[in-house]
Each structure stands twice: as structure tokens, then as C-alpha cells.
C-alpha positions as CSV (number, residue, x, y, z in Angstrom):
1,X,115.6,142.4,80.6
2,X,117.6,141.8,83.7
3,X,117.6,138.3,84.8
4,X,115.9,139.2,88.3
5,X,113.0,140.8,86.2
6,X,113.2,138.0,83.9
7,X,112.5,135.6,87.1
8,X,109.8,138.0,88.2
9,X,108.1,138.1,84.7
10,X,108.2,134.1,84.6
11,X,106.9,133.8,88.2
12,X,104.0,136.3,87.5
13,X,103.2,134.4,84.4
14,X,103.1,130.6,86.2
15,X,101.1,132.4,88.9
16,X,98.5,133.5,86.4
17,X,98.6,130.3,84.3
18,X,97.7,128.2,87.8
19,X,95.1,131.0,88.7
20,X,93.6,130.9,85.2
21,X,93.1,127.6,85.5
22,X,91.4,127.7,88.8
23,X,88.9,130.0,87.5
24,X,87.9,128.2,84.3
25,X,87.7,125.0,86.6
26,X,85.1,127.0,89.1
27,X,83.6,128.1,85.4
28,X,83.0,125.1,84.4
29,X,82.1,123.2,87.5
30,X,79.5,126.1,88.6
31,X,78.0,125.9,84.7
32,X,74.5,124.2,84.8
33,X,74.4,121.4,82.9
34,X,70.9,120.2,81.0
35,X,69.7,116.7,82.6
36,X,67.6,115.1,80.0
37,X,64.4,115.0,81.5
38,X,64.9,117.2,84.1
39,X,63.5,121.5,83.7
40,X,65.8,124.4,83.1
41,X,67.0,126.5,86.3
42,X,65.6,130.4,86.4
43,X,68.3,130.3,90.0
44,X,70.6,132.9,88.0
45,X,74.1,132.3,86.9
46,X,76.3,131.1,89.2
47,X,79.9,131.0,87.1
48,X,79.4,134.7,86.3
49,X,80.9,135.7,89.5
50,X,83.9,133.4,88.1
51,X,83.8,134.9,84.5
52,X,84.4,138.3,86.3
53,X,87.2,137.4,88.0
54,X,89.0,134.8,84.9
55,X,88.7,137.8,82.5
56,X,90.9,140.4,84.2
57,X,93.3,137.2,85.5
58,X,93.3,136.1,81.8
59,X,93.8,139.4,80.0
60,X,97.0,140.0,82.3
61,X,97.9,136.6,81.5
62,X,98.0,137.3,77.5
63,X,99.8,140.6,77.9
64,X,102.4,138.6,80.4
65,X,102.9,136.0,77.4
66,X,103.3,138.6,74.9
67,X,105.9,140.6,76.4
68,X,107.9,137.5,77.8
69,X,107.9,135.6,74.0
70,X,108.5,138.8,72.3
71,X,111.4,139.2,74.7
72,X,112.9,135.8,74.1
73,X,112.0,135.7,69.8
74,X,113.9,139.1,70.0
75,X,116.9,137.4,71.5
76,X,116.3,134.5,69.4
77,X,116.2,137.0,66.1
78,X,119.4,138.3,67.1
79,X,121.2,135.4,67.4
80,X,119.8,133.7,64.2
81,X,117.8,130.9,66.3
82,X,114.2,131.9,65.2
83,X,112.6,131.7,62.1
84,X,109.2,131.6,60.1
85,X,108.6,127.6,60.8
86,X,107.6,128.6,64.4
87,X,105.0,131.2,63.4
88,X,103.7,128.0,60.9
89,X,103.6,125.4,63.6
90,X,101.6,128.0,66.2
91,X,99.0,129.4,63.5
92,X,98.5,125.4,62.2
93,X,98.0,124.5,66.3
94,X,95.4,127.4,66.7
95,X,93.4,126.0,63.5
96,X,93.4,123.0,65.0
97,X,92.4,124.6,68.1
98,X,89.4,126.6,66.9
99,X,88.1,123.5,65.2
100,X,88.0,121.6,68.5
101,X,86.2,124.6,69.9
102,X,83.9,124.5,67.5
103,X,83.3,120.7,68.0
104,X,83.2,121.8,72.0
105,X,80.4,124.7,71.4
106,X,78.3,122.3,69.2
107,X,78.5,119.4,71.6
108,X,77.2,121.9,73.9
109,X,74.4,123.2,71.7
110,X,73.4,119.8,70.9
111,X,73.0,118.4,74.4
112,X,70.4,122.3,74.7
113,X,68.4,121.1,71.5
114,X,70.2,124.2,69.4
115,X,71.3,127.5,69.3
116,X,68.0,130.5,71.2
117,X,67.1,131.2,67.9
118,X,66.0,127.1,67.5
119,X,62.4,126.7,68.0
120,X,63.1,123.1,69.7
121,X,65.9,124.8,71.9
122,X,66.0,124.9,75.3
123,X,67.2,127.9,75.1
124,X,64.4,129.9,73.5
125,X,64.0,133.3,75.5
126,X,67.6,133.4,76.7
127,X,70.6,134.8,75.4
128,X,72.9,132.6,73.8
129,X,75.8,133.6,77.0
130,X,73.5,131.6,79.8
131,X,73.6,129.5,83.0
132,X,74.3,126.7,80.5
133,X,76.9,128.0,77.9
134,X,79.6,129.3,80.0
135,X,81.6,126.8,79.3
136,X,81.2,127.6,75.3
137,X,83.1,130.6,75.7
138,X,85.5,130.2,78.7
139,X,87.2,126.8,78.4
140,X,90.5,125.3,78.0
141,X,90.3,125.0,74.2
142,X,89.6,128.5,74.4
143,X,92.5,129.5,76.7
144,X,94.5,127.7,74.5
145,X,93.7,129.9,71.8
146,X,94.5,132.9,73.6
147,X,97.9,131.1,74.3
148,X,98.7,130.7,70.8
149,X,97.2,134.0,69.9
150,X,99.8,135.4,72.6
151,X,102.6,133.5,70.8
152,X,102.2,135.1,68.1
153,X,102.1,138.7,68.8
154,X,104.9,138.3,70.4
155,X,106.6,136.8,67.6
156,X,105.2,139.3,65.2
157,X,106.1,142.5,67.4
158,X,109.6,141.3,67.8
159,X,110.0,140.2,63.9
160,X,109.1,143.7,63.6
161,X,111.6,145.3,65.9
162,X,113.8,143.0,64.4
163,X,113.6,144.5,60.9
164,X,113.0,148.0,62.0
């Protein structure tokens, strides 16, 4: 990669980074949020129009990240820098990761009573993607997942085009 592409590749991916977390701020600010007391909204669901728009941003995102830290593991491979301690620190950050999810998703179920399939949910009748759990699914734990995720195919695919 010629260092002009390698500038355009880096801008392209800092671009997507700030837009990605526009969108998952408009996700989460336009996610309705359960007042105790208060009744459920029928009004729709306002983030989808967000969701639409952070899932093409995001998925150009993650193939951005791949290519660029398969790129730069390849050139690490090559000159001896890399090794298997960086593919152990990633995979033990994105356990970590999907545990805080976790903790994230059941906070939010919590605060709804349970899961749809509760009978003292809030949520009986609707699908467990709603006005309300957006922010279960698209969040910055979750992003961060993707990241590491990212990290590591790129670290895989040029281990492999290392070997090979």
C-alpha cells in the first residue's frame, strides 16, 4: 500500500469512526426510555431511521479496520514485530467486552420488568428489537466488539498470508 492510499485508508476509517459514533449517539438519544410510572409509547420507533443508516456506516467501518490491521500485522509479520500475545490481549478484551454487554442488555431488561416472553414484562406483545431496546443491540460496548472482532481478522488473514 502506497503511503497516499495508506493516508486515504486512515482518513476514511477516522471519518467512519466519528460518523459511527454520531449515529449510535442519535440511537441512543432517540431510544425510549421506560419512566417508572409512566405508560409505554405505541408512537413507533424513532432510532430505526438511525439503525438504517449506523449499519451500512458501521459495516464499511469493520471492513476499513480489517484491511488496514491486516495491512499493518502483515508488515509487522515480516519484520518479526508481531506475535501471538496480541491476538491473546484482543480475544481477552472482547470477553471482557461481551460480559459488559451482557450486564448493559440485562440492565436494560431489568428497568422493562424482563425479556417479551416475561409475563410481568412490559414488553409482552412486542418483539424483543423495540422502541425501548435499541440501545441493547447498537451501543458502544457493542461497537467495541466489532472493533476487536475487526482486529482480529485482520490479524488472522494476515497470519495466514504470512504462512502461506
Amino acid at each position: 500500500m502506497t503511503p497516499a492510499r495508506l493516508r486515504t485508508v486512515v482518513f476514511a476509517l477516522i471519518l467512519l469512526f466519528f460518523l459511527n459514533i454520531v449515529c449510535l449517539g442519535l440511537v441512543d438519544l432517540f431510544t425510549f426510555k421506560v419512566v417508572p410510572g409512566g405508560g409505554m409509547s405505541g408512537n413507533g420507533n424513532p432510532a430505526l431511521a438511525f439503525v438504517f443508516l449506523l449499519i451500512p456506516i458501521n459495516l464499511a467501518f469493520l471492513a476499513i479496520l480489517v484491511t488496514l490491521t491486516q495491512y499493518l500485522f502483515l508488515n509487522g509479520f515480516r519484520e518479526g514485530k508481531f506475535s501471538v500475545e496480541w491476538l491473546i490481549i484482543v480475544f481477552c478484551l472482547g470477553i471482557l467486552l461481551g460480559w459488559l454487554a451482557k450486564l448493559h442488555a440485562d440492565g436494560i431488561f431489568s428497568t422493562l420488568g424482563g425479556k417479551p416472553g416475561n409475563p410481568r414484562s412490559l414488553l409482552i406483545g412486542r418483539s424483543l428489537f423495540n422502541q425501548y431496546t435499541n440501545t441493547v443491540f447498537f451501543n458502544y460496548i457493542t461497537f467495541a466488539i466489532g472493533v476487536m472482532a475487526a482486529i482480529v481478522v485482520g490479524y488472522v488473514t494476515a497470519f495466514v498470508r504470512y504462512r502461506s
